[in-house]
Structure formats: C-alpha cells, structure tokens
Backbone as CSV, one residue per row, in Angstrom:
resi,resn,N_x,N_y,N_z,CA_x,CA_y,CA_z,C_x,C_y,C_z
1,UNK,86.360,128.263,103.033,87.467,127.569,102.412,88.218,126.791,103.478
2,UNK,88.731,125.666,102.933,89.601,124.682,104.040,90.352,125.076,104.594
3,UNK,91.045,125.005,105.501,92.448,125.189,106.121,93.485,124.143,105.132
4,UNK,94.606,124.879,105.003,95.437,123.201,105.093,96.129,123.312,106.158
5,UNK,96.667,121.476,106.292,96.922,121.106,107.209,98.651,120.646,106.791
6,UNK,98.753,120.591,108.087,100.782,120.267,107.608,100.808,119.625,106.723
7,UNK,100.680,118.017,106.213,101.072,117.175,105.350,100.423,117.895,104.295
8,UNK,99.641,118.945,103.849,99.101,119.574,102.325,100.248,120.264,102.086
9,UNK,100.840,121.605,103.317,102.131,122.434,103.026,102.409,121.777,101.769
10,UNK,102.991,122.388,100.825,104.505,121.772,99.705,105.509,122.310,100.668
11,UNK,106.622,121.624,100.267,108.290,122.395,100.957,108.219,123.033,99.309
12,UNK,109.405,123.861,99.862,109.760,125.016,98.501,110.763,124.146,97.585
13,UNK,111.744,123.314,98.093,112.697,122.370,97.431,111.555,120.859,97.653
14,UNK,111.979,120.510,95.934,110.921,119.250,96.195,112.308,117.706,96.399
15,UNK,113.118,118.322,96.841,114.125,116.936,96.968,113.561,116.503,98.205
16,UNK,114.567,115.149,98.109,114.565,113.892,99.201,115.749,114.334,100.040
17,UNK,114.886,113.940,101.928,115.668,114.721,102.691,115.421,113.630,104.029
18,UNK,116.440,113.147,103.814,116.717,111.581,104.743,116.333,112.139,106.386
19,UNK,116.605,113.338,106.904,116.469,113.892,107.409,114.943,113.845,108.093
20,UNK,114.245,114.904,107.458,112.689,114.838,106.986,111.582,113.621,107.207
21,UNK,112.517,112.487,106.202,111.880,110.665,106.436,111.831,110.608,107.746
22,UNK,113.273,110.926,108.272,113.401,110.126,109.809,112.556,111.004,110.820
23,UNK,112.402,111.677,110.651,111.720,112.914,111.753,110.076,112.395,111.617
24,UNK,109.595,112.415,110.047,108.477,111.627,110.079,107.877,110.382,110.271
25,UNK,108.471,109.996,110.303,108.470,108.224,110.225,108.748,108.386,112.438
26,UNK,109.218,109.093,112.895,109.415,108.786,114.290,107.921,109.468,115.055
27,UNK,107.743,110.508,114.360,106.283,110.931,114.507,104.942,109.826,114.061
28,UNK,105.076,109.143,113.180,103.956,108.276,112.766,104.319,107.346,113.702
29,UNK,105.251,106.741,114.135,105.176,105.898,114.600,104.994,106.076,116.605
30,UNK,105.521,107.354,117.059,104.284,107.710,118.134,103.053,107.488,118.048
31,UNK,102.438,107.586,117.291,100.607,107.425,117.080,99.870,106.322,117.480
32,UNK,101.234,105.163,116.720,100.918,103.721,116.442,100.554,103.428,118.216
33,UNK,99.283,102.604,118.279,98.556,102.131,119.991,99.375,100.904,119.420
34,UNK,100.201,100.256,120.322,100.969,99.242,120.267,99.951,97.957,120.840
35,UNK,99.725,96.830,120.763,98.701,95.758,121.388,99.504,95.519,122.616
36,UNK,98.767,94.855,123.759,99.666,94.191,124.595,100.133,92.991,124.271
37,UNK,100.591,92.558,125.352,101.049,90.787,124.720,100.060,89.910,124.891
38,UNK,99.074,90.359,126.043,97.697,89.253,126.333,97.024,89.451,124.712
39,UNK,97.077,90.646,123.985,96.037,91.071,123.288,96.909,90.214,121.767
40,UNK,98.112,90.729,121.978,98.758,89.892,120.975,98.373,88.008,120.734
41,UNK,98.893,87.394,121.412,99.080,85.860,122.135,97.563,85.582,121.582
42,UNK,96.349,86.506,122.122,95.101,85.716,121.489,95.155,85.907,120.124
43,UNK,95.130,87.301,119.710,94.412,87.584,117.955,95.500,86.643,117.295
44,UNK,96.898,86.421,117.731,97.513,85.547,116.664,96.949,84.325,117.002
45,UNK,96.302,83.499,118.268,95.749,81.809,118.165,94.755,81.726,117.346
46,UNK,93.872,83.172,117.567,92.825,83.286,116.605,92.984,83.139,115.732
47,UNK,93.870,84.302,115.077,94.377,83.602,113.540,94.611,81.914,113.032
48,UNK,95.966,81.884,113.393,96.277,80.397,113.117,95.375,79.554,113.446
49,UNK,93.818,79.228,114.136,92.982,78.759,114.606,92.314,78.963,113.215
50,UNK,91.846,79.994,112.648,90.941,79.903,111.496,91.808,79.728,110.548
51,UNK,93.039,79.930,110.035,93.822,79.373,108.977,93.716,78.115,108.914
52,UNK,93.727,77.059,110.370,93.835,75.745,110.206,92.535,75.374,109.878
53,UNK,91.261,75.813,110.187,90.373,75.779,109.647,89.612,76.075,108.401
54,UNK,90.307,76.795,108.023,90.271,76.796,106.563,90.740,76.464,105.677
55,UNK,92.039,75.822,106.340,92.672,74.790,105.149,91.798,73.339,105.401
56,UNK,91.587,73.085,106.744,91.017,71.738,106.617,89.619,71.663,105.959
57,UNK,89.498,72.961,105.734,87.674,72.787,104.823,88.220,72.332,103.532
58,UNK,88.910,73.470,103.518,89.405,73.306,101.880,89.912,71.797,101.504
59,UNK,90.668,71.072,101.931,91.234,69.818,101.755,89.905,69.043,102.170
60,UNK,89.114,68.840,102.521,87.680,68.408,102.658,86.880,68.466,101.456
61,UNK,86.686,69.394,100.982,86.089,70.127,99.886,87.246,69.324,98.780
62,UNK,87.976,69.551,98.306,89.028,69.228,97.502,88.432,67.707,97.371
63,UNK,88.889,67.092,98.634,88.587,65.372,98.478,87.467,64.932,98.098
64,UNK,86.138,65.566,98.103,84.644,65.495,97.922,84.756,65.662,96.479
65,UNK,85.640,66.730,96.091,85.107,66.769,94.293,86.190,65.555,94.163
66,UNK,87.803,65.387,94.256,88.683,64.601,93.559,87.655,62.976,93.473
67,UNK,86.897,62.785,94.498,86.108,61.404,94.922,85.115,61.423,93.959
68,UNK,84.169,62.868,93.692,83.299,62.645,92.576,83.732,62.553,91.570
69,UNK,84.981,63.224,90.740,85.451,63.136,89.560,86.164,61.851,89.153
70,UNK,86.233,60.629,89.965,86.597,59.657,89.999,85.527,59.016,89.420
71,UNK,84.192,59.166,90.239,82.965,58.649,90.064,82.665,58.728,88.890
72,UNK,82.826,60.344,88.302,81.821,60.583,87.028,82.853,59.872,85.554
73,UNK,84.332,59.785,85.738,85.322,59.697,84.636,85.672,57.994,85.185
C-alpha cells in the first residue's frame, strides 16, 4: 500500500488559512530554478523572433488567398 505524502494529509478543519497559503506558496516557490539573465535575454529573442515570423507567414498567406479571391470573384 502507498505511503501518503504531505499534500494527501487532509487538515482536520477544512477552512481557509491565509496563514497556511503563505507558508506554501513560499515553499513552492523555493523549488522554482530561476533562469539567468543570459538564459532569459535569448529564449525571449527567440520568442519574439518566431512570433515575427509567424505573423509575417501569416500576412503572406492571407495576401496569396485575398489576391486569389480577387481572381476567382
């Protein structure tokens, strides 16, 4: 049979305990591996690099049909 593990526990009172949030929420957020800034600075050019690229397909694509539907009507 399993163990449980802390987060299975129930508490005995099932209220909200602002308390509790904050204690957990400071624990989850120890865990969090933070990026560096080199690591940051690229994955966001990366990003915005393929966003702009994918809008300019799209507006490419867009103009190819608006140009045929001109053609066919």
């Amino acid at each position: 049979m399993a163990k449980k593990n802390e987060a299975e526990i129930a508490s005995p009172d099932n209220g909200f305990s602002v308390n509790n949030f904050v204690q957990g929420a400071k624990e989850e957020l120890d865990k969090v591996v933070w990026p560096s800034r080199k690591q940051l600075v690229s994955e966001s050019a990366a990003v915005l690099l393929m966003v702009t690229l994918s809008a300019s397909l799209i507006y490419l694509v867009d103009g190819l049909f608006a140009w045929a539907a001109k053609q066919v009507f």
